[in-house]
C-alpha positions, 0 to 999 in steps of 0.5 A, a space after each residue: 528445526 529449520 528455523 535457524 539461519 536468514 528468517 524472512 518476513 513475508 508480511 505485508 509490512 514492514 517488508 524486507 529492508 535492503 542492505 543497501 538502504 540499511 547501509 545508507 542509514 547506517 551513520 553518525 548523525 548529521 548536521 540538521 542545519 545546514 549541508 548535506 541532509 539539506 540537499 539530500 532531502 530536496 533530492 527527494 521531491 522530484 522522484 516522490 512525484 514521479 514515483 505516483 506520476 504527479 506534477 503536483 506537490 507533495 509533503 513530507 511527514 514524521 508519521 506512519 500510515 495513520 499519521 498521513 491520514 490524519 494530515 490528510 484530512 486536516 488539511 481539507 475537512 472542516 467540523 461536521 462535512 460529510 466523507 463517503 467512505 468505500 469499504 472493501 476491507 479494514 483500512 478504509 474503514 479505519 481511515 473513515 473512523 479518523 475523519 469521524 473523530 475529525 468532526 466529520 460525518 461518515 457514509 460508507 458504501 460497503 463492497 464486502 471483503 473480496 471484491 473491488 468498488 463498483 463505480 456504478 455505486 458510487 455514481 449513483 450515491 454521488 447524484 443522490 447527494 443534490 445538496 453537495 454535503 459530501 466533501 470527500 469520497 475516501 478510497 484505497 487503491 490496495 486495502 492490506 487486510 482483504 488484498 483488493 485492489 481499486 481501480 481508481 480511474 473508474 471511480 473518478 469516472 463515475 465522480 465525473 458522471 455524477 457531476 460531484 466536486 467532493 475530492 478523490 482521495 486515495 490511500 496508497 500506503 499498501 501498494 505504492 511502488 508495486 501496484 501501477 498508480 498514475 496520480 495523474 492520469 487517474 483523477 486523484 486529488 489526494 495521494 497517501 503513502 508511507 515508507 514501510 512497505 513498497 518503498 522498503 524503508 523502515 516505517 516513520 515516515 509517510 507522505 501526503 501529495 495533493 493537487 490544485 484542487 485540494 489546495 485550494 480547499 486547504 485555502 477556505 479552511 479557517 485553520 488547520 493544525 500547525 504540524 499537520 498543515 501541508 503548506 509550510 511542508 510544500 514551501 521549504 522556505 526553511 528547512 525545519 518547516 519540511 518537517 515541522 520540526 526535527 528532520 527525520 534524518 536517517 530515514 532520509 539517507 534510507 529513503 533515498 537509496 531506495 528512490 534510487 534503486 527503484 528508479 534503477 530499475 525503471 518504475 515500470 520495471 518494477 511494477 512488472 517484476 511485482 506483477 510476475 511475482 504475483 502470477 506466479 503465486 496465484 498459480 501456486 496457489 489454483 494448484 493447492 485450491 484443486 484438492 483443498 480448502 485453500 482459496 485466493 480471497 479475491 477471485 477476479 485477477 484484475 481486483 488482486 493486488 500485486 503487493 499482498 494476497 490474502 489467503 483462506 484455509 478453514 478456521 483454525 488452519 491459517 493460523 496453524 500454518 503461519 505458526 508452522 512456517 515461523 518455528 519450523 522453518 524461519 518463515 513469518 506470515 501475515 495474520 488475518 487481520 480484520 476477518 472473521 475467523 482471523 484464524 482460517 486467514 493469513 496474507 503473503 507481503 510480496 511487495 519491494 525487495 522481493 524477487 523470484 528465488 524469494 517468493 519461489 522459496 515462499 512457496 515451497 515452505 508453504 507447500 511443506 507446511 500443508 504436507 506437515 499439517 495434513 491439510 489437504 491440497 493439490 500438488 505440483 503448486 511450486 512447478 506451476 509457479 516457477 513455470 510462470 516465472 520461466 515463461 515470464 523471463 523469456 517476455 519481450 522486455 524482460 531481463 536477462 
């Protein structure tokens, strides 16, 4: 009934492309050998390592999440190495079961679905492994289908502790661009990260950074396959190498008007503005929580990412309310994707283009959609989000 109009798709990703990105693409296509695209695509690598905070290199793949994976692992597992894999919901599982089809063995520790990696865990299997097999501790700072978030710098700690030399690699696809990450600063050895969701471009392209210290295991491996391997990427002596091939040529020109509108903003700026946006809905969200079935999936605020949060009703129910939200009202929700029952779940993408009338707009359909369904909940959910948002906005820093 009120579905016509401007819908908006509030799943947590693809997320909502910018005009200004989809303008930048929106062109003949241009010279691949030699010109402009030359020198719009090198303009990419010192904003990608700034934009995780790496001095390191990074490479540049025609591929999704998945495919930044896989290259990933390529470039640093050889047949039968053992990757320990920490679970707190359904990506890094995934990424465990494509190092399996790699050849590897897999180990899982697995945190369940609502709650971060327990660095003491990791610690301890890390200095159960006295023989050194494992060659890999596999992670995600944000996992999209449970909305947990990683602290990474803890679990480099507790690596250290145990005296380990696997590498810390560290899927990013979900929050990069929204959630604070400091590559550096954190001890990761292997950043992924792909363009569809905190870097607002339409997904086909991903990336792979990686330091010294995965290079130089890239460096014992006896092969690597030709399209995956980094190093041709990370030389550029010739063009076509960044790419293995074909240069995506307009996710390029849409790539860098997004590198461009978040380094306008400020990155930290950016992270700020997710941060609010997800306190806001946490709040809405306690208000729903005290009258009915309505839960946060992650109780602990300092595990909840700030780019997607996942959301429980009873089974049956949030898939009622997603398919309400799309018919009624133009609105489209994540769906439950690797819980049990998926229909008592759905998720809110809150990550990139997304600002404070948007997610304000989010909740109240959300709101009326409880009241339509006769879903029980407490009331006052939109007021206590915008009181958030007010409050925030009065913050030393924030803008005017």
């Amino acid at each position: 009934m009120f579905a016509n109009g401007l819908s908006y798709l509030a799943i947590p990703g693809p997320s909502v492309m910018p005009d200004r990105v989809l303008r930048a693409m929106h062109r003949p296509a241009p010279n691949i050998y030699t010109g402009t695209l030359h020198d719009v695509t090198r303009s990419l690598i010192p904003d990608l390592k700034a934009l995780v905070r790496t001095r390191h290199d990074v490479a540049i793949y025609i591929a999704n999440g998945h495919g930044v994976w896989e290259a990933a692992l390529s470039n640093v597992l050889n047949d039968g190495d053992t990757v320990l894999v920490l679970a707190t919901g359904r990506f890094c599982v995934g990424w465990g079961e494509m190092a399996e089809a790699l050849g590897a063995q897999v180990e899982t520790l697995d945190f369940g679905d609502t709650e971060a990696v327990d660095p003491d865990r990791v610690e301890a299997a890390l200095r159960a492994d006295t023989g050194g097999r494992i060659k890999a501790v596999l992670t995600v700072l944000v996992d999209t289908s449970t909305g947990v978030r990683n602290d990474i710098k803890a679990i480099r700690a507790a690596m250290d502790a145990a005296g380990h030399e696997a590498l810390l690699m560290c899927d990013g696809i979900a929050s990069i661009g929204c959630d604070a990450y400091d590559m550096d600063d954190c001890g990761a050895d292997v950043t992924v990260c792909a363009s569809q969701k905190g870097l607002m471009t339409p997904p086909g392209i991903g990336f792979v950074w990686m330091n010294d210290k995965a290079d130089a295991v890239r460096g014992r491996k006896a092969r690597v396959s030709r399209y995956w391997d980094w190093r041709p990427r990370v030389a550029g002596d010739e063009f076509w190498k960044l790419f293995g091939g074909t240069a995506p040529t307009h996710h390029i020109y849409g790539l860098r008007e997004a590198l461009d509108m978040i380094f306008e903003e400020g990155l930290e700026a950016v992270w700020a503005r997710h941060e609010g946006l997800a306190r806001a809905i946490w709040a809405a969200v306690d208000v729903w929580a005290d009258g009915g079935p309505l839960r946060v999936n992650v109780k602990d605020e300092d595990a909840r990412s700030r780019a997607i949060t996942s959301l429980q009703l009873g089974e049956g129910q949030g898939d009622a309310l997603r398919n309400w939200c799309e018919e009624t009202m133009g609105l489209t929700l994540g769906i439950g994707l690797g819980r049990t029952p998926a229909s008592a779940y759905f998720r809110l993408g809150h990550m990139g283009h997304v600002n404070g009338h948007m997610v304000l707009g989010l909740l109240g359909t959300l709101d009326a959609g409880l009241k339509a369904l006769e879903i029980p909940h407490g009331h006052g959910a939109v007021e206590a989000a915008s009181a958030v948002l007010a409050d925030l906005s009065h913050a030393p820093g924030a803008a005017g």
